[in-house]
C-alpha positions in Angstrom: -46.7 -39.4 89.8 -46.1 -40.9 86.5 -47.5 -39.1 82.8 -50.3 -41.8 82.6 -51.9 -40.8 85.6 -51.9 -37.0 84.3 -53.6 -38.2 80.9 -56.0 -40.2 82.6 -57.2 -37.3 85.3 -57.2 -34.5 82.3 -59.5 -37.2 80.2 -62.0 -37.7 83.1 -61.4 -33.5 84.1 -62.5 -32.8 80.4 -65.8 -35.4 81.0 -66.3 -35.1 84.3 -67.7 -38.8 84.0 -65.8 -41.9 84.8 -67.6 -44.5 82.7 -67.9 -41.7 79.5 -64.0 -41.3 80.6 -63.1 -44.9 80.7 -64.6 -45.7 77.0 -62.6 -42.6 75.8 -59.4 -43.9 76.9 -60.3 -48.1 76.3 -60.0 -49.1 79.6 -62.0 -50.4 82.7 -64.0 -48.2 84.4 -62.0 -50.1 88.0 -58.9 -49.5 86.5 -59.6 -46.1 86.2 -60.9 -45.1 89.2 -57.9 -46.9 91.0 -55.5 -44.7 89.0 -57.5 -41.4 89.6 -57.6 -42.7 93.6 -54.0 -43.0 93.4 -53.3 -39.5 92.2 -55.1 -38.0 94.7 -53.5 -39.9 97.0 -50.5 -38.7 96.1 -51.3 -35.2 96.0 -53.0 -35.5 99.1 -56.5 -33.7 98.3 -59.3 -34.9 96.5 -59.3 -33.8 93.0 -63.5 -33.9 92.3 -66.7 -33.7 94.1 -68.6 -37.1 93.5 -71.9 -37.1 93.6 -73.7 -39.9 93.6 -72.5 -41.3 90.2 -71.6 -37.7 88.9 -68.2 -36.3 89.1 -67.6 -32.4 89.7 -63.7 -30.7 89.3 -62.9 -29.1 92.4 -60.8 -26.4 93.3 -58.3 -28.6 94.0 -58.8 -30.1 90.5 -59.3 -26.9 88.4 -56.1 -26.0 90.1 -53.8 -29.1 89.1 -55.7 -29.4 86.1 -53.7 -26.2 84.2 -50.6 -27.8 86.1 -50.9 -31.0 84.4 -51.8 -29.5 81.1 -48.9 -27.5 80.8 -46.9 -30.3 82.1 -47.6 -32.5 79.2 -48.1 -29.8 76.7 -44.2 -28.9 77.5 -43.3 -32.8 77.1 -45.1 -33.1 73.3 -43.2 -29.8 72.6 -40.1 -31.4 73.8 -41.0 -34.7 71.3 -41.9 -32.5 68.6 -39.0 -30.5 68.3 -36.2 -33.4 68.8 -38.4 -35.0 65.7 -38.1 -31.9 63.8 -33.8 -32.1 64.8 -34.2 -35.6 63.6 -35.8 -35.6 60.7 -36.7 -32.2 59.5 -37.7 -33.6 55.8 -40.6 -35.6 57.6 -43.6 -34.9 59.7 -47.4 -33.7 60.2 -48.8 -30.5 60.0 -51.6 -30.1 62.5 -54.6 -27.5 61.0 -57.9 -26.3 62.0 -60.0 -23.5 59.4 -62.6 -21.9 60.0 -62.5 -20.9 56.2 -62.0 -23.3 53.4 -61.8 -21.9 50.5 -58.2 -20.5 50.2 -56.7 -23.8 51.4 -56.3 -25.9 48.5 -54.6 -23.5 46.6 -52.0 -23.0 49.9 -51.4 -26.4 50.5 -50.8 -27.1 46.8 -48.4 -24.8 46.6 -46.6 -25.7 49.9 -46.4 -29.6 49.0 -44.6 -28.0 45.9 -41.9 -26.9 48.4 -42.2 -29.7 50.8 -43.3 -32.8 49.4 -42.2 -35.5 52.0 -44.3 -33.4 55.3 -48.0 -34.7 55.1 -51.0 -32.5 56.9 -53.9 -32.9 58.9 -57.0 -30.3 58.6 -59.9 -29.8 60.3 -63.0 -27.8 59.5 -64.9 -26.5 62.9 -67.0 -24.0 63.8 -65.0 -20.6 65.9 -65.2 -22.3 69.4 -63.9 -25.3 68.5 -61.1 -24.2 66.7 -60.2 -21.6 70.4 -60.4 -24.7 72.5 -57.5 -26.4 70.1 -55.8 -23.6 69.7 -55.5 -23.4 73.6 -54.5 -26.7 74.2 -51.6 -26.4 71.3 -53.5 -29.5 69.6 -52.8 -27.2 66.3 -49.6 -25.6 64.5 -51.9 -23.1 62.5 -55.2 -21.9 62.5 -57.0 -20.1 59.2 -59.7 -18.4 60.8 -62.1 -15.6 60.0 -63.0 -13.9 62.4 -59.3 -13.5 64.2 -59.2 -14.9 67.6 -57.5 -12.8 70.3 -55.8 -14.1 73.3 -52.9 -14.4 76.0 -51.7 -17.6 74.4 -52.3 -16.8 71.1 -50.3 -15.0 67.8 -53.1 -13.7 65.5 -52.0 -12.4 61.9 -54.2 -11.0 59.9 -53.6 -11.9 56.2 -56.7 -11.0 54.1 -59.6 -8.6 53.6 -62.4 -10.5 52.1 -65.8 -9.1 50.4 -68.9 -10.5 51.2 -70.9 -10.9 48.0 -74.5 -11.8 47.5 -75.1 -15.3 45.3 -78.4 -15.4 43.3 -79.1 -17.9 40.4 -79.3 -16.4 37.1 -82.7 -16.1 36.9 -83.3 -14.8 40.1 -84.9 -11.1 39.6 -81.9 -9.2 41.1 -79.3 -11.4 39.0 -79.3 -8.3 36.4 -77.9 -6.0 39.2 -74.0 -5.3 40.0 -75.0 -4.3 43.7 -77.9 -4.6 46.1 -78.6 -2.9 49.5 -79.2 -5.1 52.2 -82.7 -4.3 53.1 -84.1 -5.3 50.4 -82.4 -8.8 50.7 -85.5 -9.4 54.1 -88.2 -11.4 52.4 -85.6 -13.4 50.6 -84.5 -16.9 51.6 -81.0 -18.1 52.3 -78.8 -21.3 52.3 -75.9 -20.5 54.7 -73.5 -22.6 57.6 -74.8 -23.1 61.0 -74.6 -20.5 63.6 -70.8 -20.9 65.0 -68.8 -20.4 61.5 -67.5 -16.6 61.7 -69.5 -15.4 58.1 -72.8 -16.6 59.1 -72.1 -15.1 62.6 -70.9 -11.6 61.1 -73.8 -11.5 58.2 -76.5 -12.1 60.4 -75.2 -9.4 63.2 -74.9 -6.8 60.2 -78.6 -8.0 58.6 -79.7 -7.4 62.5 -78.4 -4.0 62.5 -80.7 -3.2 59.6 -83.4 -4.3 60.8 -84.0 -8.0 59.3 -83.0 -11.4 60.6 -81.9 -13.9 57.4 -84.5 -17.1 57.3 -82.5 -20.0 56.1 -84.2 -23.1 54.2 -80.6 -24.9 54.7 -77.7 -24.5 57.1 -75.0 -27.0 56.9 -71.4 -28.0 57.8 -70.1 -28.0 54.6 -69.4 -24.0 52.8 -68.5 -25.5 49.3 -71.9 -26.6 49.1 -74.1 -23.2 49.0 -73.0 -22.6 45.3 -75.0 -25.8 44.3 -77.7 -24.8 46.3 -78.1 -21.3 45.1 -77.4 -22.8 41.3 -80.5 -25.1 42.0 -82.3 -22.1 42.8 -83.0 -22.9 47.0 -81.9 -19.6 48.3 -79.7 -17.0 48.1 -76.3 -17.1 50.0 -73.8 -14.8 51.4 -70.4 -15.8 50.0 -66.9 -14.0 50.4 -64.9 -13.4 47.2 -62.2 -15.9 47.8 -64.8 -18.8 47.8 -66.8 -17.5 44.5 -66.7 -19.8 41.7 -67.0 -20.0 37.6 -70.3 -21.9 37.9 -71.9 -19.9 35.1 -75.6 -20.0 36.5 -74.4 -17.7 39.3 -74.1 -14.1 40.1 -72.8 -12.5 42.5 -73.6 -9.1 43.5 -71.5 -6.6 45.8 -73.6 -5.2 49.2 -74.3 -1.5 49.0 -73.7 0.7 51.7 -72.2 -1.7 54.3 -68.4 -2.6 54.7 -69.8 -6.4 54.6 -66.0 -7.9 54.9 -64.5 -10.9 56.5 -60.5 -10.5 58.1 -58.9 -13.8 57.7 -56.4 -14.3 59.9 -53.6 -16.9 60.9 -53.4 -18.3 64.2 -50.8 -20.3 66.3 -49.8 -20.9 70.1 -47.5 -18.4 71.7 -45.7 -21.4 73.1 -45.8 -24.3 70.8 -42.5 -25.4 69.1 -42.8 -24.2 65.4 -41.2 -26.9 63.1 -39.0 -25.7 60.3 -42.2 -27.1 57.9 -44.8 -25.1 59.8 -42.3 -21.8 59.4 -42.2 -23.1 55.6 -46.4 -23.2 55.5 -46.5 -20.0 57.3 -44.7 -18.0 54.6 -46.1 -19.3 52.0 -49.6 -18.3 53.7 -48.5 -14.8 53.9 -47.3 -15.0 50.3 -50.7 -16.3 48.7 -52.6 -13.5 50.2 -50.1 -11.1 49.6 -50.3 -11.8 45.8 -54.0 -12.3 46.1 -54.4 -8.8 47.8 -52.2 -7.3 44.7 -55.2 -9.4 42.8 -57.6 -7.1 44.1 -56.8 -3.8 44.5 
């Protein structure tokens, strides 16, 4: 059984489609389904139901298939770490949010300390930052909500507010506070359905009896400010991502503990680099001083 034959059966596992599989991985669909024949051959049960042209994991596969991924997740743990021994100064820092708007400031501060690692981020919605997070693709998640799991360490690092944006001239942008009901006939710009605010203000809005309507939902949090400054909706924004633009105010929700818990994630098991260690404390430290901020 050789490591290629495990990447290959995991790709068309994941697809459950040899030609969709074979593009993925640049190869001939033939090729392919000679090596997948092979494995199964080897392990002496058939690893999918085919189906006319369709594929369907079996038992059989469902079965090898958390074998195999632990297999190779062990083996890049193994790489990673004698890279770390290696060259400890050097390196990638794998990162998925969920929430934005705190990282600049953390990564400036950690490239202050370690100037020579570089880092890879991703934005993505909650699920797609679990289904990394469970495959140890990731050395730290910044997520709101917090994720719970077997596999998974979940800090919790901040308390965020969730204010109320209005332009300046909008008719409640002379008020500190406003109670949620009388945010229903409004209309909001907001993040799709999948990012953890949007989720948690439009279960809260439910509970009082009103479901938000959006005129925009996007991918992209940093842009609701502009939106709500060109007068195209209102927007629920957490404290950390508030801004100086001076043709917004923001407004604190009556009655309802309308928070956000940002927490920081990682994989029970992955190796933790002495860099990742690094970026974890200063994480802890920026909210630590930012909680000081706001109390």
């Amino acid at each position: 059984m050789e490591i290629l034959q495990l990447q290959y059966f995991l790709t068309v596992a994941r697809l459950e489609h040899m030609t969709e599989a074979a593009r993925s991985l640049h190869i001939t669909q033939s090729s392919l389904s000679k090596t997948i024949q092979r494995l199964e051959e080897d392990l002496g049960a058939p690893l999918f139901d085919r189906i006319g042209r369709k594929l369907r994991l079996n038992e059989f596969g469902s079965r090898f298939r958390r074998r195999a991924e632990r297999a190779l997740f062990e083996l890049e743990q193994g790489k990673q770490e004698l890279s770390d021994l290696s060259s400890p100064e050097h390196g990638t820092l794998e990162l998925a949010v969920t929430t934005a708007s705190t990282l600049p400031s953390i990564l400036r501060e950690f490239r202050i300390k370690r100037p020579n690692i570089q880092f890879h981020v991703q934005m993505l919605t909650t699920q797609e930052m679990v289904t990394l997070l469970h495959r140890g693709e990731v050395d730290f998640c910044l997520s709101s909500p917090p994720i719970e799991g077997d596999d998974i360490e979940c800090l919790i690092v901040f308390i965020d507010p969730i204010l109320v944006a209005v332009p300046e001239r909008h008719q409640l942008a002379n008020r500190s506070s406003v109670s949620l009901i009388e945010l229903r006939d409004e209309w909001f710009v907001g993040v799709k359905r999948g990012y953890g605010t949007r989720d948690l203000v439009d279960s809260v809005c439910k509970s009082v009896g009103f479901v938000p309507k959006y005129v925009y939902e996007g991918d992209e949090p940093a842009r609701l400010s502009a939106l709500v400054e060109a007068e195209i909706g209102i927007a629920f924004i957490p404290s950390t991502a508030r801004n100086s633009r001076e043709h917004i105010k923001y407004l604190e929700v009556e009655n309802h503990e309308l928070v956000r818990e940002i927490a920081l994630l990682w994989h029970k098991s992955r190796y933790i680099s002495r860099a990742a260690l690094e970026f974890r404390e200063v994480v802890v430290k920026y909210f630590e001083a930012l909680s000081k901020q706001t109390m």
